[in-house]
PDB file of N, CA, C and O in Angstrom:
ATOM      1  N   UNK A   1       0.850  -1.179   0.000  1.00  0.00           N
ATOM      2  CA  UNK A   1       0.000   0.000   0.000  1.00  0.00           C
ATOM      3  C   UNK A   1       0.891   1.236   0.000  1.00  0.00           C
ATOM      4  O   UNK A   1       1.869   1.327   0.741  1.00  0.00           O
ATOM      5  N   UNK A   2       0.515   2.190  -0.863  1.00  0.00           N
ATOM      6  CA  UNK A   2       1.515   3.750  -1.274  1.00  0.00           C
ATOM      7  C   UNK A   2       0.095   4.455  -0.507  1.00  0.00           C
ATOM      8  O   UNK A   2      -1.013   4.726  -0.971  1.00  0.00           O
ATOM      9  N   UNK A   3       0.610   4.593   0.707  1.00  0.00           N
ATOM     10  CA  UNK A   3      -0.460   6.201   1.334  1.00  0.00           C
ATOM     11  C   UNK A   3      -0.479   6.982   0.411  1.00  0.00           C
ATOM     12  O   UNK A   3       0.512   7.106  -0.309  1.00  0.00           O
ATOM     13  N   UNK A   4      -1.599   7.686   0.214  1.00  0.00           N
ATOM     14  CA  UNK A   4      -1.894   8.780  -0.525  1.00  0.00           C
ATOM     15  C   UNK A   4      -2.529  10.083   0.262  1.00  0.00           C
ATOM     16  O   UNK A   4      -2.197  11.262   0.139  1.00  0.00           O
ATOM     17  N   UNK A   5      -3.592   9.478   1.149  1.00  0.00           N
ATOM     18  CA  UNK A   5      -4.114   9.969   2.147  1.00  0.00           C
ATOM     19  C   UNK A   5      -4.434   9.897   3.627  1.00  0.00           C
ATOM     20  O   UNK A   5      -4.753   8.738   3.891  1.00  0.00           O
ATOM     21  N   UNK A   6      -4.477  10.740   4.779  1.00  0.00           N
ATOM     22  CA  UNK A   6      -4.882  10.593   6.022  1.00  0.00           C
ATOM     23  C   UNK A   6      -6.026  11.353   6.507  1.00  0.00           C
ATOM     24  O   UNK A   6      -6.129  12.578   6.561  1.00  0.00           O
ATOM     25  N   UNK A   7      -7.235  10.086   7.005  1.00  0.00           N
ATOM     26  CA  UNK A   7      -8.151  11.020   7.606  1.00  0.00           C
ATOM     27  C   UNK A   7      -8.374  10.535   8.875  1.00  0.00           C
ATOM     28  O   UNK A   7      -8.462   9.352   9.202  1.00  0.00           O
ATOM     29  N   UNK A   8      -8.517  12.135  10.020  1.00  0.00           N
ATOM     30  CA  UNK A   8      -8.827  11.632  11.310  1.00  0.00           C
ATOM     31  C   UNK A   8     -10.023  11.958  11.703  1.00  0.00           C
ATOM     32  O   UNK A   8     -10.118  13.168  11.498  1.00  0.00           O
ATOM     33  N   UNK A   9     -11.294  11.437  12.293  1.00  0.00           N
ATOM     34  CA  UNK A   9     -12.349  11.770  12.551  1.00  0.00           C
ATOM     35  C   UNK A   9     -12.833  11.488  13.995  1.00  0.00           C
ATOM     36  O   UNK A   9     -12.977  10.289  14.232  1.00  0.00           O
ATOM     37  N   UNK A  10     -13.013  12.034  14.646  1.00  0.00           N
ATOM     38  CA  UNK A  10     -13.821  12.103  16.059  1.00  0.00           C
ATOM     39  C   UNK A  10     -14.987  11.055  16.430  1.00  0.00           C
ATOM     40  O   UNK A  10     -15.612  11.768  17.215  1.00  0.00           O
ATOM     41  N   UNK A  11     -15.515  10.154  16.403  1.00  0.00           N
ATOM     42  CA  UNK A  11     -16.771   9.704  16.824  1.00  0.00           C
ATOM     43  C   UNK A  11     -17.267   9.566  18.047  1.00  0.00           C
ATOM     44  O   UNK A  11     -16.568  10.107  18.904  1.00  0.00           O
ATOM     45  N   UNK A  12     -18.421   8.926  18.515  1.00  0.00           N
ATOM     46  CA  UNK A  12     -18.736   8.965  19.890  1.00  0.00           C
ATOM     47  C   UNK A  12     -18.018   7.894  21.028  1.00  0.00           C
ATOM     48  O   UNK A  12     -18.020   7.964  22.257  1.00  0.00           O
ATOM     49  N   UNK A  13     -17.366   6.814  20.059  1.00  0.00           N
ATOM     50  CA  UNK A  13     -16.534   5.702  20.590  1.00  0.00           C
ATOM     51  C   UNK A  13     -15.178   6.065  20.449  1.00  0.00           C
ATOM     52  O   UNK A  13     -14.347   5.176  20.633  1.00  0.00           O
ATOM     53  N   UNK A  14     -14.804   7.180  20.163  1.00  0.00           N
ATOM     54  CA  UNK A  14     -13.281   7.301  19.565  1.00  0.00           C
ATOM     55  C   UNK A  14     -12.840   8.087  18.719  1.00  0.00           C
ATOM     56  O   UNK A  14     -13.208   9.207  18.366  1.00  0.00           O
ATOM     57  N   UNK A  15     -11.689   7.167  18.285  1.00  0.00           N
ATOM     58  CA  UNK A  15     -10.875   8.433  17.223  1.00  0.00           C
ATOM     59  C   UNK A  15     -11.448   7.088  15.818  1.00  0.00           C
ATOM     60  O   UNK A  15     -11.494   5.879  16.041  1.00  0.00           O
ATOM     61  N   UNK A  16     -11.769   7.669  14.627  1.00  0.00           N
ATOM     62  CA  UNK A  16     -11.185   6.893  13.419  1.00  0.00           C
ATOM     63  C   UNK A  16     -10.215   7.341  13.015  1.00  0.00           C
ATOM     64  O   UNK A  16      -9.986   8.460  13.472  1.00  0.00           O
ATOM     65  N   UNK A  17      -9.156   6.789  12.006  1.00  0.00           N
ATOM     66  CA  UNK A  17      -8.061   7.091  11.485  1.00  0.00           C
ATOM     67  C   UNK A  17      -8.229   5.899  10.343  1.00  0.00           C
ATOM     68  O   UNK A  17      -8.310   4.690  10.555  1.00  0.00           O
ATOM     69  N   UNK A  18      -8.264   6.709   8.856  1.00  0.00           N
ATOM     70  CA  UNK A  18      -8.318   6.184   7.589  1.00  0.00           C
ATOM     71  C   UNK A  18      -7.432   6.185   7.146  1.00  0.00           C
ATOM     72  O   UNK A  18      -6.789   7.150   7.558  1.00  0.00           O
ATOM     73  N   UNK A  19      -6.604   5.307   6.064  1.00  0.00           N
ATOM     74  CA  UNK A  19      -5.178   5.417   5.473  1.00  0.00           C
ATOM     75  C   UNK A  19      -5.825   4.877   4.360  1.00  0.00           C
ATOM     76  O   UNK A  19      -6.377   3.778   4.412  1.00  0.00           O
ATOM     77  N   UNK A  20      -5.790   5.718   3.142  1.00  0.00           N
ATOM     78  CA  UNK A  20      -6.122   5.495   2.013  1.00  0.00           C
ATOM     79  C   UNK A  20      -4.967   5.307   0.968  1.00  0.00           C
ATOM     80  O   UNK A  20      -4.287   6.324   0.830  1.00  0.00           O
ATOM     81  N   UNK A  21      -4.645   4.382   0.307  1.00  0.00           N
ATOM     82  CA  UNK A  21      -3.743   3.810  -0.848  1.00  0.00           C
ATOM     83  C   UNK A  21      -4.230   4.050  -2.072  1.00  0.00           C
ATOM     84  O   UNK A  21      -5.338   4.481  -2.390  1.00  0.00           O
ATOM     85  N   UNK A  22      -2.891   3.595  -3.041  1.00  0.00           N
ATOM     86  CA  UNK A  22      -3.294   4.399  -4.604  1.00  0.00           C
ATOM     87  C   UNK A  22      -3.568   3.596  -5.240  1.00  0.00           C
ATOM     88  O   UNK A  22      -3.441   3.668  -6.462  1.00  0.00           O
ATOM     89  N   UNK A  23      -3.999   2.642  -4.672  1.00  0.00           N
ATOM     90  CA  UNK A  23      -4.733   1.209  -5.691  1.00  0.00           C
ATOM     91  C   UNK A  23      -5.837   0.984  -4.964  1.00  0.00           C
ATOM     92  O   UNK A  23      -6.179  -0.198  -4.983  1.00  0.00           O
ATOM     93  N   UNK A  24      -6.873   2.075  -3.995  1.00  0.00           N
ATOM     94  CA  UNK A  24      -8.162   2.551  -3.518  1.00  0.00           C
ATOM     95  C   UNK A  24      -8.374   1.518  -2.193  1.00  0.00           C
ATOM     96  O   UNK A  24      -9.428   1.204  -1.640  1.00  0.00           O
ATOM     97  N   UNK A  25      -7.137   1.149  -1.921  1.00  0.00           N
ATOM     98  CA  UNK A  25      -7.481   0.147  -0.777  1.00  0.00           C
ATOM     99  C   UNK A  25      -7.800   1.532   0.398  1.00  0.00           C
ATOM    100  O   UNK A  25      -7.784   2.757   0.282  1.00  0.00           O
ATOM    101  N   UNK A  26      -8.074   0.601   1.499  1.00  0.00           N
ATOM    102  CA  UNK A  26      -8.108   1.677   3.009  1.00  0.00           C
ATOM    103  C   UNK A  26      -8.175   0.760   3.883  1.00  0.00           C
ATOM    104  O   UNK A  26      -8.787  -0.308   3.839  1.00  0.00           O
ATOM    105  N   UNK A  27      -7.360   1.311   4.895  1.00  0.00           N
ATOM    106  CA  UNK A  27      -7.235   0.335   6.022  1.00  0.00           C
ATOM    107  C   UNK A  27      -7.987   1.147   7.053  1.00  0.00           C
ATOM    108  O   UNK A  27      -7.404   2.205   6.815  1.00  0.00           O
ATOM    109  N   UNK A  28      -8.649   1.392   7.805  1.00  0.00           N
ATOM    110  CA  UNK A  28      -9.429   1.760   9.531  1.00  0.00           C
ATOM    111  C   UNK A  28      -8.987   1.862  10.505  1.00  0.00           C
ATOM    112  O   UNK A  28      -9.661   1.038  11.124  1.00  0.00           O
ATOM    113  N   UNK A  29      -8.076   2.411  11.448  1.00  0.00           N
ATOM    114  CA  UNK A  29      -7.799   1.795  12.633  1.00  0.00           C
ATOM    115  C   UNK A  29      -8.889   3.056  13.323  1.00  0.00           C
ATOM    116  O   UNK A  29      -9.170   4.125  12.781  1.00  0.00           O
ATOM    117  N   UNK A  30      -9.412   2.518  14.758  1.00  0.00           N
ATOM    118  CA  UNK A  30     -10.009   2.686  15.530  1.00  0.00           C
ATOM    119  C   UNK A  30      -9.676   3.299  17.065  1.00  0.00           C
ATOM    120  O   UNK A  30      -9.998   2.525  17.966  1.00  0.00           O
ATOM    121  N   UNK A  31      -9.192   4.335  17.416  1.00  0.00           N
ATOM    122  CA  UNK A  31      -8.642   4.604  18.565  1.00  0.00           C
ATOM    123  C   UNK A  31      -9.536   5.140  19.940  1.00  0.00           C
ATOM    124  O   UNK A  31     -10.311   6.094  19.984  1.00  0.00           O
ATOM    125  N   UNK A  32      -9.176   4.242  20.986  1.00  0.00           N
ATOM    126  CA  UNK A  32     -10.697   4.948  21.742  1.00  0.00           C
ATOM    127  C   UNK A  32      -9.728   5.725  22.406  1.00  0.00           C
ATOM    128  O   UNK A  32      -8.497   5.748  22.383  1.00  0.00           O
ATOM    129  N   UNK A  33     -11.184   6.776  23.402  1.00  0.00           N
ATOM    130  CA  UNK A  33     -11.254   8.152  23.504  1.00  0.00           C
ATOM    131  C   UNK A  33      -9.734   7.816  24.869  1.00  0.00           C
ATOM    132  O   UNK A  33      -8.750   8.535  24.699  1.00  0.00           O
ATOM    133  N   UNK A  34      -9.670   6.851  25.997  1.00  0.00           N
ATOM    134  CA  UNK A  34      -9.063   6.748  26.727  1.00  0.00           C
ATOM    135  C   UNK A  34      -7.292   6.582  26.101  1.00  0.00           C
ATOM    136  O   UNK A  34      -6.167   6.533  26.599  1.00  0.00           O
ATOM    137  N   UNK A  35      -7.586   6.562  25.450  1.00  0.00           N
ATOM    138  CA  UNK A  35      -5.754   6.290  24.796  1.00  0.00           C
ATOM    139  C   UNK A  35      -4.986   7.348  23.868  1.00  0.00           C
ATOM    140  O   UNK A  35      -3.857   7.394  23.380  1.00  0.00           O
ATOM    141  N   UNK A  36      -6.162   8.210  23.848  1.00  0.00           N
ATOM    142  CA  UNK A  36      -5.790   9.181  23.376  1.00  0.00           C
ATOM    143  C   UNK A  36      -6.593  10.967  23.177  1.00  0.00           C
ATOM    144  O   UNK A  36      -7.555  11.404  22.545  1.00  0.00           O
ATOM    145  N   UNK A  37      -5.635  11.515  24.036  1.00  0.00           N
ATOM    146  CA  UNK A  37      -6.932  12.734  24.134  1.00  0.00           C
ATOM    147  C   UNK A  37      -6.921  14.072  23.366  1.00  0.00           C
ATOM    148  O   UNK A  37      -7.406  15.178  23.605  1.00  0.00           O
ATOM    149  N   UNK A  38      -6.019  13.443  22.118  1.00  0.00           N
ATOM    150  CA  UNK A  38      -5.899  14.513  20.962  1.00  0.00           C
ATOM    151  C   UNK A  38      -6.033  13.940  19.812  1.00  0.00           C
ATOM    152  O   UNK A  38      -5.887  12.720  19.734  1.00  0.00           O
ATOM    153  N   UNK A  39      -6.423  14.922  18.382  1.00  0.00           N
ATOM    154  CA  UNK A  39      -5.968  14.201  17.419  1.00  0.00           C
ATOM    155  C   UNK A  39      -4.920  13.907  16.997  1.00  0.00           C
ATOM    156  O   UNK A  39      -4.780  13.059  16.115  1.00  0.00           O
ATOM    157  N   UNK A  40      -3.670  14.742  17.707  1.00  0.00           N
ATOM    158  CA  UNK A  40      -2.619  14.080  17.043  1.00  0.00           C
ATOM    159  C   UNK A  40      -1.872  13.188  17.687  1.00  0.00           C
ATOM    160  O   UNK A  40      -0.727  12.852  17.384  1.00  0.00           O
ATOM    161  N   UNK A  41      -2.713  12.688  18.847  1.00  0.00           N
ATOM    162  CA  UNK A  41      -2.545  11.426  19.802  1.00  0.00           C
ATOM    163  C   UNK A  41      -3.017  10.278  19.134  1.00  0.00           C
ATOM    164  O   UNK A  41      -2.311   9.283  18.974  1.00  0.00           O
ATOM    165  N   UNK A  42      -4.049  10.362  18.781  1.00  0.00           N
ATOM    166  CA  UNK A  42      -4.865   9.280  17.861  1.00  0.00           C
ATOM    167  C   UNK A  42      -4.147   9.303  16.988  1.00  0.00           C
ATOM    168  O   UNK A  42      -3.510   8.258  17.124  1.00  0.00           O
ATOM    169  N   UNK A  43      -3.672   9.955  15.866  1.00  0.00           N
ATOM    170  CA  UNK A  43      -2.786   9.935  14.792  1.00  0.00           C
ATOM    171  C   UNK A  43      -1.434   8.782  14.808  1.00  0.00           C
ATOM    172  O   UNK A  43      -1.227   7.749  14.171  1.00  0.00           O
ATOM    173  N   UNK A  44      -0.719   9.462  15.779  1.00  0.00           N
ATOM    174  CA  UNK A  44       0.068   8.941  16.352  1.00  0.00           C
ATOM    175  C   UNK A  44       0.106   6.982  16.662  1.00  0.00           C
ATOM    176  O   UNK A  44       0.830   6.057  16.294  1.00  0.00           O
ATOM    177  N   UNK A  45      -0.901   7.105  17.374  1.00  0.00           N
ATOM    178  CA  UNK A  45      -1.253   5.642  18.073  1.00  0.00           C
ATOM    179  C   UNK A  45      -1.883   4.626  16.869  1.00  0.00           C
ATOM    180  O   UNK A  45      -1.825   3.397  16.848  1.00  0.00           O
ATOM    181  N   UNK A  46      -2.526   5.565  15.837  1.00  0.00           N
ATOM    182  CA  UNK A  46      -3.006   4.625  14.591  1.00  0.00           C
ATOM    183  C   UNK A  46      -1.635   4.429  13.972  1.00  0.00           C
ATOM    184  O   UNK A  46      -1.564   3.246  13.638  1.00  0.00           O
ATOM    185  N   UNK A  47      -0.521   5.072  13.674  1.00  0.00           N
ATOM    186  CA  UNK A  47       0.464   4.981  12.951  1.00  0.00           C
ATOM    187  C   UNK A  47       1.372   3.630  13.666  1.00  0.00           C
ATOM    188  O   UNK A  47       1.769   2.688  12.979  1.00  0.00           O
ATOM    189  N   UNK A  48       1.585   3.728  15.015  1.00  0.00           N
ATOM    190  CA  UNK A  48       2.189   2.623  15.683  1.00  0.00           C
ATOM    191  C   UNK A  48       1.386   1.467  15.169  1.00  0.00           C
ATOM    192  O   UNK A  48       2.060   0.461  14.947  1.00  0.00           O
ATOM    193  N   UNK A  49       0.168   1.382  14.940  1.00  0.00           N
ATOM    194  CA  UNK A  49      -0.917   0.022  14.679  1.00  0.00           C
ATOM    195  C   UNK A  49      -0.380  -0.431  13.129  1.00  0.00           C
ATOM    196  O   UNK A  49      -0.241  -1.587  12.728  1.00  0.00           O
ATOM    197  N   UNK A  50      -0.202   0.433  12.612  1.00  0.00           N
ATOM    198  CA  UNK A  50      -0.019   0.212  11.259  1.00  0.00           C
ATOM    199  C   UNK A  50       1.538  -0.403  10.908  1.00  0.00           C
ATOM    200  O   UNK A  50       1.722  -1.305  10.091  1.00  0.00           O
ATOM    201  N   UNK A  51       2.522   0.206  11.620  1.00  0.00           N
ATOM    202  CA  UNK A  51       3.783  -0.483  11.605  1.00  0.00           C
ATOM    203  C   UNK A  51       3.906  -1.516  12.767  1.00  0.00           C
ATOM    204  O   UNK A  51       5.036  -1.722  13.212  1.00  0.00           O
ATOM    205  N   UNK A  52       2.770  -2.229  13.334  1.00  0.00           N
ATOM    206  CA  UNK A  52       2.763  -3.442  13.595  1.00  0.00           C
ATOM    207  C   UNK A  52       2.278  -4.592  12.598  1.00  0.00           C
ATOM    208  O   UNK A  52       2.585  -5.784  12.576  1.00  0.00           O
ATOM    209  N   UNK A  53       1.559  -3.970  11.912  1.00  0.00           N
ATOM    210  CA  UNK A  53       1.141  -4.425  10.616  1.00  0.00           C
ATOM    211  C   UNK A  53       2.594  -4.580   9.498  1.00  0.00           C
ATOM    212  O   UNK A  53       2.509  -5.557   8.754  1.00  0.00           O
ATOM    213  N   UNK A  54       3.250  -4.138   9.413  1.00  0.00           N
ATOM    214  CA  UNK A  54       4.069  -4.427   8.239  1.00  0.00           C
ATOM    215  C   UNK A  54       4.773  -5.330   8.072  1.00  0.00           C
ATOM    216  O   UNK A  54       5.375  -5.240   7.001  1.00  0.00           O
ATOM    217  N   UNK A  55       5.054  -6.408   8.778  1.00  0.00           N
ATOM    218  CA  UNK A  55       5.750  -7.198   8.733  1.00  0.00           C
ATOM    219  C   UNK A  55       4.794  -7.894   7.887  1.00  0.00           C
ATOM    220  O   UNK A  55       5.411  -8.570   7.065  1.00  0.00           O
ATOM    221  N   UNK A  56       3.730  -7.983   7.779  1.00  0.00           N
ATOM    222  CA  UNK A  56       2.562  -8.566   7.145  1.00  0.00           C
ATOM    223  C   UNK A  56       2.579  -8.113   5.471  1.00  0.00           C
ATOM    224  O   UNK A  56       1.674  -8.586   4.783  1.00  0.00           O
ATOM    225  N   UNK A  57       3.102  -7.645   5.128  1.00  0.00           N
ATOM    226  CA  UNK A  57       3.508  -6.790   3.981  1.00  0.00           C
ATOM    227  C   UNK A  57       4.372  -7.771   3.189  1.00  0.00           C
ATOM    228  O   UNK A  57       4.772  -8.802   3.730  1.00  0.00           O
ATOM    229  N   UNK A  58       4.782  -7.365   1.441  1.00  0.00           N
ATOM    230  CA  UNK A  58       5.646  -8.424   0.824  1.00  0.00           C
ATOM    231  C   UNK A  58       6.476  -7.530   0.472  1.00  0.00           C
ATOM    232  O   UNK A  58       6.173  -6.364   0.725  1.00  0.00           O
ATOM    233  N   UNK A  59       7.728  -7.806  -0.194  1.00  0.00           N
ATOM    234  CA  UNK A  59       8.935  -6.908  -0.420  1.00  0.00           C
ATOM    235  C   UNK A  59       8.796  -5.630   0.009  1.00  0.00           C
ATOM    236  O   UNK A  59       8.750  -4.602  -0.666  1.00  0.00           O
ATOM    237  N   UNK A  60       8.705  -5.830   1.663  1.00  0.00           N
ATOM    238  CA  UNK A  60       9.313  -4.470   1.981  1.00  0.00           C
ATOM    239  C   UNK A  60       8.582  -2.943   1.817  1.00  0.00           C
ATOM    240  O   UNK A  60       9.041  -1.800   1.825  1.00  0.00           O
ATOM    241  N   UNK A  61       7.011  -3.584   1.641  1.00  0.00           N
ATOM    242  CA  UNK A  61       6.230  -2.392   1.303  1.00  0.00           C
ATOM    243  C   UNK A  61       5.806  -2.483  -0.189  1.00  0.00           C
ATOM    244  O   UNK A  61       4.751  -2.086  -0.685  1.00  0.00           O
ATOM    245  N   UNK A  62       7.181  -3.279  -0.983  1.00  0.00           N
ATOM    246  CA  UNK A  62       6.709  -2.877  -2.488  1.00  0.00           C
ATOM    247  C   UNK A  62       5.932  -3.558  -3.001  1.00  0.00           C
ATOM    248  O   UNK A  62       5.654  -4.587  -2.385  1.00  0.00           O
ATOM    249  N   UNK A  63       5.094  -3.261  -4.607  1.00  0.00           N
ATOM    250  CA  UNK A  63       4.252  -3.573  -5.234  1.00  0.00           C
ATOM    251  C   UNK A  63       4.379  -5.377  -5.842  1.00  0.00           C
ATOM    252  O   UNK A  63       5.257  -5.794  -6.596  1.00  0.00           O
ATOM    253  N   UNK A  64       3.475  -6.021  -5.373  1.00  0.00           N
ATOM    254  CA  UNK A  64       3.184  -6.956  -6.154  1.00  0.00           C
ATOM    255  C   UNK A  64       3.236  -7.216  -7.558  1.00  0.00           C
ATOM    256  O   UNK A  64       2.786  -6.344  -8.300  1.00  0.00           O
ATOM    257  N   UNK A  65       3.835  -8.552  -8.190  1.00  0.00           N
ATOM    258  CA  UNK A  65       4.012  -8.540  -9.264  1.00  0.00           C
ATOM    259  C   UNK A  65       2.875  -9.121 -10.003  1.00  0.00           C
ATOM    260  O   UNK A  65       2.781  -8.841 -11.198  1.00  0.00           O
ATOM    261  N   UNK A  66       2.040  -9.854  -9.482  1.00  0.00           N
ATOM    262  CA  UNK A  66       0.925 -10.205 -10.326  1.00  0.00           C
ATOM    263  C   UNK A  66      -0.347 -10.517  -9.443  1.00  0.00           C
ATOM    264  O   UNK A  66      -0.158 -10.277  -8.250  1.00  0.00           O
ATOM    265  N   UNK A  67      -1.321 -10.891  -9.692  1.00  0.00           N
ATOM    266  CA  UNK A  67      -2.598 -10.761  -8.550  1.00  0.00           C
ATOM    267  C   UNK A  67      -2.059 -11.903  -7.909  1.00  0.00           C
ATOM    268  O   UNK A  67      -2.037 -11.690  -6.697  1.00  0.00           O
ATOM    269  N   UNK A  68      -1.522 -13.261  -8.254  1.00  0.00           N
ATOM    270  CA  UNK A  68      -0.817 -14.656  -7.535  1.00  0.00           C
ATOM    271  C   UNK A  68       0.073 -13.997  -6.441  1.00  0.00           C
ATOM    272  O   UNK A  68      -0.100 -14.133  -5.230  1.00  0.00           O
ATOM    273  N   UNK A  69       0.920 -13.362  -6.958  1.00  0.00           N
ATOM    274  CA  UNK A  69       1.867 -12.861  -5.752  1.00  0.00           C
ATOM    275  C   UNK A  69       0.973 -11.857  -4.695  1.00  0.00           C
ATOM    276  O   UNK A  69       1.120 -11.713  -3.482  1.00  0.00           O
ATOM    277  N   UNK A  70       0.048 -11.257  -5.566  1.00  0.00           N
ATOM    278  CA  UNK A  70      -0.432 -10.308  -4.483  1.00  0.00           C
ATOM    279  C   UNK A  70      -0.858 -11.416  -2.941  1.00  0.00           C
ATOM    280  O   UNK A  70      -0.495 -11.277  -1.772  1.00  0.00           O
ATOM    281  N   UNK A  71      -1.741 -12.472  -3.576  1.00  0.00           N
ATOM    282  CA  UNK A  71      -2.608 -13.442  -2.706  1.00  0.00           C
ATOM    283  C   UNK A  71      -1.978 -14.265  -1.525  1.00  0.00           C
ATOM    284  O   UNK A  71      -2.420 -14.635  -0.438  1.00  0.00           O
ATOM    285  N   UNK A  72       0.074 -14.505  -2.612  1.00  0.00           N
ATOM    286  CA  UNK A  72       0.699 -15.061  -1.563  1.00  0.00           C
ATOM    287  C   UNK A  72       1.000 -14.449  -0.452  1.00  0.00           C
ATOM    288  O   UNK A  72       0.968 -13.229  -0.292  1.00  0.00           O
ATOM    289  N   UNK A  73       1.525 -15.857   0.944  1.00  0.00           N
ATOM    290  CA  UNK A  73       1.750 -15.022   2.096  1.00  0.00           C
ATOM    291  C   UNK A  73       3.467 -15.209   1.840  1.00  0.00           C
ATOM    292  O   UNK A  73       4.119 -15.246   2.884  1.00  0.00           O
ATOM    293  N   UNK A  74       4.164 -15.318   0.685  1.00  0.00           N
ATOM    294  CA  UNK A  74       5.445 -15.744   0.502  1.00  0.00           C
ATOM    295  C   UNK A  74       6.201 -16.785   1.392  1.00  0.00           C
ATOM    296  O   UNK A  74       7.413 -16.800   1.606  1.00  0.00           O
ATOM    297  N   UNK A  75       5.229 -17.680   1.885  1.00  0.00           N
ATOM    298  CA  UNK A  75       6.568 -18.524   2.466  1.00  0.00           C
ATOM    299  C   UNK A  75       6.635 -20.097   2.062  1.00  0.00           C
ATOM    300  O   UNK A  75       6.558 -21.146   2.702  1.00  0.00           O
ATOM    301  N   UNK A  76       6.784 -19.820   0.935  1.00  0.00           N
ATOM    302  CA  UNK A  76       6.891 -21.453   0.124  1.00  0.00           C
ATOM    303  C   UNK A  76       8.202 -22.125   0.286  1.00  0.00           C
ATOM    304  O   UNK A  76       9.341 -21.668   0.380  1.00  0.00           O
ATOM    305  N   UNK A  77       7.711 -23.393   0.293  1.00  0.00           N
ATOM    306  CA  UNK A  77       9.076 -24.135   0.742  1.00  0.00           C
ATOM    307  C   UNK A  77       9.299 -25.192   0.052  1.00  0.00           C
ATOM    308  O   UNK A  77       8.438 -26.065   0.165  1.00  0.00           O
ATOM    309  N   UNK A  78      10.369 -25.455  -0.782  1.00  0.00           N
ATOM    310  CA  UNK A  78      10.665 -26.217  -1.593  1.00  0.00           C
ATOM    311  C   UNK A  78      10.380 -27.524  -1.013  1.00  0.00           C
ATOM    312  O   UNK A  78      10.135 -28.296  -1.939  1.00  0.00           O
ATOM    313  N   UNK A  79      10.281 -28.293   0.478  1.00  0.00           N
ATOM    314  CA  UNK A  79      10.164 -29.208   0.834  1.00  0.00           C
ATOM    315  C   UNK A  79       8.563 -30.082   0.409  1.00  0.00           C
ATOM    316  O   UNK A  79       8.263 -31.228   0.074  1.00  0.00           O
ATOM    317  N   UNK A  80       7.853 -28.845   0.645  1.00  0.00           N
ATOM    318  CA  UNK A  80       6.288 -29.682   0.783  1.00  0.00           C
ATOM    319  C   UNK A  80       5.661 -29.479  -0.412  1.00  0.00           C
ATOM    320  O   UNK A  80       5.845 -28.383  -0.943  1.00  0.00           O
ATOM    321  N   UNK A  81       4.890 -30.361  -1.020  1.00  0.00           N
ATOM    322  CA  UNK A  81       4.139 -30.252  -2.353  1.00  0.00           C
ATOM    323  C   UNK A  81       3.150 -28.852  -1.662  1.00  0.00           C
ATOM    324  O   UNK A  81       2.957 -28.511  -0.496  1.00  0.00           O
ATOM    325  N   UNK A  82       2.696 -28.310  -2.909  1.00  0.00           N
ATOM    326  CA  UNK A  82       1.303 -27.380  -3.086  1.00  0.00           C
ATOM    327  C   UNK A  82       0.379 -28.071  -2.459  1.00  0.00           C
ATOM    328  O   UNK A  82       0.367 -29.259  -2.136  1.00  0.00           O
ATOM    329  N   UNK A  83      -0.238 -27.405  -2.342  1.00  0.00           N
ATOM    330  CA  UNK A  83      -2.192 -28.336  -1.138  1.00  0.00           C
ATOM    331  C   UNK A  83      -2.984 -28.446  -2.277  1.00  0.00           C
ATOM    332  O   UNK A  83      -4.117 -28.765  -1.917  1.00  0.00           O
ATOM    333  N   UNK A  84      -2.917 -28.338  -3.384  1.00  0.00           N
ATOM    334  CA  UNK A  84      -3.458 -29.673  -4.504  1.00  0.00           C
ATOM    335  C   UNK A  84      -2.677 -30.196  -5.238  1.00  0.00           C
ATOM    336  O   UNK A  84      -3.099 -30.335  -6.386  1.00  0.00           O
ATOM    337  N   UNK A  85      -1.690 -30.551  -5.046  1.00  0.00           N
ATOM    338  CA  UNK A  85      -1.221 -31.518  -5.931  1.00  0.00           C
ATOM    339  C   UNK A  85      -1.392 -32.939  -5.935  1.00  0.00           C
ATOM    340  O   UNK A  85      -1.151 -33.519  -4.877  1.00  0.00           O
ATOM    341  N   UNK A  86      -1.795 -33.671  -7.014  1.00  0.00           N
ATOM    342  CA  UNK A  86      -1.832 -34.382  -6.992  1.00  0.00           C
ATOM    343  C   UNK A  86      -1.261 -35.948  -7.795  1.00  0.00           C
ATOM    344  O   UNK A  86      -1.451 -36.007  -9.010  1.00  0.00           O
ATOM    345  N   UNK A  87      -0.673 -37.004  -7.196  1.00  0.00           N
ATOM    346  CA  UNK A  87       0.153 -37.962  -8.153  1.00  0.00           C
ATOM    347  C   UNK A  87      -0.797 -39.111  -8.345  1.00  0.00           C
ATOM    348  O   UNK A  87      -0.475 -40.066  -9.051  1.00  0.00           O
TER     349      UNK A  87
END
């Protein structure tokens, strides 16, 4: 995901915090009112959520090479057949 945009919004449960990407994805994080008593507290605390998230990510942030790679979680191992293969 390439951020493009940040939105922070107030609700009655919290903070939202939107992270919008340039291939129209968006991720949500949710910050309640006790963890943070600013917006740029909430800001803040959504950004830590999100770089707990990256390890979850493939090369390092960068772009996928085809929708297959997008789907993989990359950790194939030459040892074990595919989960359909069949002889």
């Amino acid at each position: 995901m390439h951020l493009l945009e940040i939105k922070v919004a107030h609700e009655t449960t919290g903070w939202r915090i939107d992270f919008f990407g340039d291939d129209g994805e968006t991720v949500s994080i949710k910050v309640a009112d006790c963890h943070a008593a600013s917006e740029e507290k909430a800001l803040e605390r959504a950004k830590e959520g999100m770089v707990q998230l990256t390890p979850y990510g493939t090369r390092g942030g960068g772009r996928s090479f085809n929708s297959y790679d997008a789907a993989s979680n990359g950790n194939f191992c030459d040892d074990e057949p595919l989960l359909d293969t069949r002889h």
